[in-house]
N, CA, C and O atoms as a MOPAC input file, in Angstrom:
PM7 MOZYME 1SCF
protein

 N   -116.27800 1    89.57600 1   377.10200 1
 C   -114.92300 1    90.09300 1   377.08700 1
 C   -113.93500 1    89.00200 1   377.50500 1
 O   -113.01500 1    88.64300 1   376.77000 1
 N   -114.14900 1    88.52800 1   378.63000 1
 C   -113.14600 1    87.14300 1   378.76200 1
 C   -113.31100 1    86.01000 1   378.02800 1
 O   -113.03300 1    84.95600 1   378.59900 1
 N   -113.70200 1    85.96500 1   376.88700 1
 C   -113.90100 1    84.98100 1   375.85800 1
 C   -113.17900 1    85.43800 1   375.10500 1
 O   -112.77900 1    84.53600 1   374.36900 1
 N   -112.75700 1    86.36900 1   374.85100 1
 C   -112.70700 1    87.27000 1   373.98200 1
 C   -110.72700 1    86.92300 1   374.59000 1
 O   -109.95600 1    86.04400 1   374.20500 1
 N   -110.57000 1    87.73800 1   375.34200 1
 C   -109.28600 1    87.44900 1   375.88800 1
 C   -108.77100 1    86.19200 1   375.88100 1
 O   -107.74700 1    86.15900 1   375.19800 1
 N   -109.14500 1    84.82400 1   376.50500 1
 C   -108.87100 1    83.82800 1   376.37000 1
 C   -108.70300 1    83.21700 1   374.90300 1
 O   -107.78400 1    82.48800 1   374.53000 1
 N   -109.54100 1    83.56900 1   374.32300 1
 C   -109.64900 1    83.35800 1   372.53800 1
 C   -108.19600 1    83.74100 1   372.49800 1
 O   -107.36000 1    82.85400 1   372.67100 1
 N   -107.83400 1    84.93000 1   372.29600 1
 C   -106.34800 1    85.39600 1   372.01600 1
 C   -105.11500 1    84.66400 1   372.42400 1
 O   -104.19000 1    84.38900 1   371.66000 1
 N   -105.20200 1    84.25100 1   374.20600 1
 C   -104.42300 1    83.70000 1   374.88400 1
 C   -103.53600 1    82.60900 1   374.05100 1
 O   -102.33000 1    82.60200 1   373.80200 1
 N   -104.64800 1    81.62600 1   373.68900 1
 C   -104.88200 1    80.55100 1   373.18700 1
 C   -103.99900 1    80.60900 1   371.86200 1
 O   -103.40300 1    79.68600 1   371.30700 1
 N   -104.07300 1    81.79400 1   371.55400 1
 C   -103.34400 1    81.87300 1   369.58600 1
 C   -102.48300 1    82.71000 1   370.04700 1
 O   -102.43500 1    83.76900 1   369.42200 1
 N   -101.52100 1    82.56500 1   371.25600 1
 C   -100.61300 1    83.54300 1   371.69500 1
 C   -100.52700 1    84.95300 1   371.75400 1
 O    -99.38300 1    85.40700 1   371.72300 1
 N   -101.49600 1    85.77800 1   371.83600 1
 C   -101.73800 1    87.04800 1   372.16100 1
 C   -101.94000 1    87.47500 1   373.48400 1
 O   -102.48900 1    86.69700 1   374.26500 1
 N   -101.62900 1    88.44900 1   373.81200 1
 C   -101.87300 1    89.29000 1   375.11800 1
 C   -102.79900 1    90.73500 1   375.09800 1
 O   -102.70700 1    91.65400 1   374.28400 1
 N   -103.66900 1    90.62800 1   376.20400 1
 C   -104.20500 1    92.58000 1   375.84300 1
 C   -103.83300 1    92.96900 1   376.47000 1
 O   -103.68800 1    92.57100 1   377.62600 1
 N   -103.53400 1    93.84800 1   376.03900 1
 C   -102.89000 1    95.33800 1   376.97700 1
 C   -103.93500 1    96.78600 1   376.93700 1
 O   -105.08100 1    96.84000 1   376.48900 1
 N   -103.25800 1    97.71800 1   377.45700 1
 C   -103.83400 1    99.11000 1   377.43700 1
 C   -102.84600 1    99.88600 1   377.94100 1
 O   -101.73700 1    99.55100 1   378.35800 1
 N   -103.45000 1   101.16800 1   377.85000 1
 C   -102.93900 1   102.21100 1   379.02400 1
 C   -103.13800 1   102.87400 1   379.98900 1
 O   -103.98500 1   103.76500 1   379.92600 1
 N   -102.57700 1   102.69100 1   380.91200 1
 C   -103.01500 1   103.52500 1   382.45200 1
 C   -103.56200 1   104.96800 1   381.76000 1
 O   -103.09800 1   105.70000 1   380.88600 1
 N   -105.20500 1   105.01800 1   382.88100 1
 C   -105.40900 1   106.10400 1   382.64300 1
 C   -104.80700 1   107.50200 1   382.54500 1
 O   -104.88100 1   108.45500 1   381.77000 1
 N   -104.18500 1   107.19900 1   383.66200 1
 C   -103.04200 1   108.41600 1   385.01800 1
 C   -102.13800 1   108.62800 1   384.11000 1
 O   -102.16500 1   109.63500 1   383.40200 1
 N   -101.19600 1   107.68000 1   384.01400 1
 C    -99.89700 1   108.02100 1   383.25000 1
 C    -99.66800 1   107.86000 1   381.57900 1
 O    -98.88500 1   108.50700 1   380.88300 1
 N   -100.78200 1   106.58400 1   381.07600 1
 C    -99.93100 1   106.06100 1   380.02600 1
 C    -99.23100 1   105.28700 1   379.62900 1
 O    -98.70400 1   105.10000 1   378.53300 1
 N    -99.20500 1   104.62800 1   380.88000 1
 C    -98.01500 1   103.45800 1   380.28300 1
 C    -98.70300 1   102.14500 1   380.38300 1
 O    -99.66800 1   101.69700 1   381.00300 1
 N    -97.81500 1   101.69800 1   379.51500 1
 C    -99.10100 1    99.80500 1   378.81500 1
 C    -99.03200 1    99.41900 1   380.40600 1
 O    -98.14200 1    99.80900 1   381.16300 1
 N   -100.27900 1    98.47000 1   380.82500 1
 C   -100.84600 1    97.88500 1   381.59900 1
 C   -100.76400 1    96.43600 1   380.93700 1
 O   -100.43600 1    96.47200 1   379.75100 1
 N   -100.99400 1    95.18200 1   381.45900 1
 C   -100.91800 1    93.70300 1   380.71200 1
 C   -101.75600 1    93.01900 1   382.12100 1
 O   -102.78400 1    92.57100 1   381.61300 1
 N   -101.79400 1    92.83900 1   383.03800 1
 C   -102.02300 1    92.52700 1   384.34500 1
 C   -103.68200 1    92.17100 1   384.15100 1
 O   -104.32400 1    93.05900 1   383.59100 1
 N   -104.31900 1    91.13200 1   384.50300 1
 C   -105.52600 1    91.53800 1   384.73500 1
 C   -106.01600 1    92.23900 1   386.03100 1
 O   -107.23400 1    92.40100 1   385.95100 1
 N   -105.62600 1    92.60300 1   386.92400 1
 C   -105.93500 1    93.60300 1   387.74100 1
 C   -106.14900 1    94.83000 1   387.46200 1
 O   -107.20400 1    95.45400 1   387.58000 1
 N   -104.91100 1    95.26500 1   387.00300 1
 C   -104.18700 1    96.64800 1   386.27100 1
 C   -105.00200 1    96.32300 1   385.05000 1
 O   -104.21600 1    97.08500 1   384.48800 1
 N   -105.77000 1    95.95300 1   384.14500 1
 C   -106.61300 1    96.10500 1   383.13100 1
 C   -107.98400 1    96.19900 1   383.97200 1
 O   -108.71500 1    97.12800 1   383.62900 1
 N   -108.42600 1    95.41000 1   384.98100 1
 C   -109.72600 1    96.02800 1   385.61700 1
 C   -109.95400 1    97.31700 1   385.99900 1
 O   -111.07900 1    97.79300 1   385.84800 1
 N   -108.84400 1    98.12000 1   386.58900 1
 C   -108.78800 1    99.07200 1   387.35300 1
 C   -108.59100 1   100.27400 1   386.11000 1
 O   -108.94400 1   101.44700 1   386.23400 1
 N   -108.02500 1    99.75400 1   385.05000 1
 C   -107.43700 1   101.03700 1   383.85600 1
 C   -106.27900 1   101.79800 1   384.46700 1
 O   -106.02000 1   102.96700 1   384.18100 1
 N   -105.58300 1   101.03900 1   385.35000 1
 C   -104.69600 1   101.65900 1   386.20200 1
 C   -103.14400 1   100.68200 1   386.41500 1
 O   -103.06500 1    99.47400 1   386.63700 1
 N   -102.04600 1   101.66300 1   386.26000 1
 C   -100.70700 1   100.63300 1   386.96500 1
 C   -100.86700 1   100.36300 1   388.27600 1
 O   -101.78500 1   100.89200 1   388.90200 1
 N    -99.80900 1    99.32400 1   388.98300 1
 C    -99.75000 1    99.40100 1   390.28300 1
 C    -98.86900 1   100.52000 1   390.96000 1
 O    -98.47100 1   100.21100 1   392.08400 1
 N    -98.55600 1   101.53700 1   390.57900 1
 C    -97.94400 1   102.54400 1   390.70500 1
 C    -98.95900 1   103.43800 1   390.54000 1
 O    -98.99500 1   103.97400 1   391.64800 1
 N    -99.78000 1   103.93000 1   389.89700 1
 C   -100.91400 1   104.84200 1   390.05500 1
 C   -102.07000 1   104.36600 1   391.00800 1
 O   -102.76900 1   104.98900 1   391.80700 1
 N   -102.03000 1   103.24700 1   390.69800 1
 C   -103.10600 1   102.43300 1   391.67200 1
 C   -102.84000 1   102.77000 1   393.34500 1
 O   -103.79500 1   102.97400 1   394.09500 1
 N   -101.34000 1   102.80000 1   393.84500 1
 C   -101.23700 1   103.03800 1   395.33600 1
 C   -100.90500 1   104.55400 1   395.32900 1
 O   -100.71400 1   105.15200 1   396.38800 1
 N   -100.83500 1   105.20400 1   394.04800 1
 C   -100.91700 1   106.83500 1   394.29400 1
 C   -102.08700 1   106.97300 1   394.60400 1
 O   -102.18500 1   107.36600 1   395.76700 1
 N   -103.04500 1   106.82900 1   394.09800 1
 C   -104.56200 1   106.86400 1   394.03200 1
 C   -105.08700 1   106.53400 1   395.52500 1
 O   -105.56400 1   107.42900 1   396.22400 1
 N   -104.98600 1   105.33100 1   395.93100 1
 C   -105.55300 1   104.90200 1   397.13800 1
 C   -104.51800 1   105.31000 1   398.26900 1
 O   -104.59900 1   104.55500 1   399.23900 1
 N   -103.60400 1   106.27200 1   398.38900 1
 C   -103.25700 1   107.03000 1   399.06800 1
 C   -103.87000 1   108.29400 1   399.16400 1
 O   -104.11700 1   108.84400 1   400.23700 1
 N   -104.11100 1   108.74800 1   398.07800 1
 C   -104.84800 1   110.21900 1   398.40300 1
 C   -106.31800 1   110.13900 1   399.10100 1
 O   -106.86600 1   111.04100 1   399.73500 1
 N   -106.81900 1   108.83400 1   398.82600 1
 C   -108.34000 1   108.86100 1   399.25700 1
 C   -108.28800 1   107.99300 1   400.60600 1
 O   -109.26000 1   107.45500 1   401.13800 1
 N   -107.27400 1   107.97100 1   400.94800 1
 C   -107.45600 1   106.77700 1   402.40400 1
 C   -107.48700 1   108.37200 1   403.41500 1
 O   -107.60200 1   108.32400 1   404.64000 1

């Protein structure tokens, strides 16, 4: 998969997705590990702390 990404980088592309939670495009590699924004991400780890 990060071959895969970098391949793109390289020919000016970006991946994206969408937050599971909400829906809205993600670009971040964090926020693409998690399948999550940073806005759902500290909703999330608020309810479980």
């Amino acid at each position: 998969m990060r071959a895969a990404i970098e391949l793109l980088a390289d020919h000016g592309y970006a991946v994206s997705a969408r937050c599971i939670d909400c829906g809205h495009v993600i670009a971040t590699d964090s926020s693409l590990a998690r399948m999550r924004g940073p806005h759902c991400h500290a909703k999330a780890k608020a309810v479980t702390a």
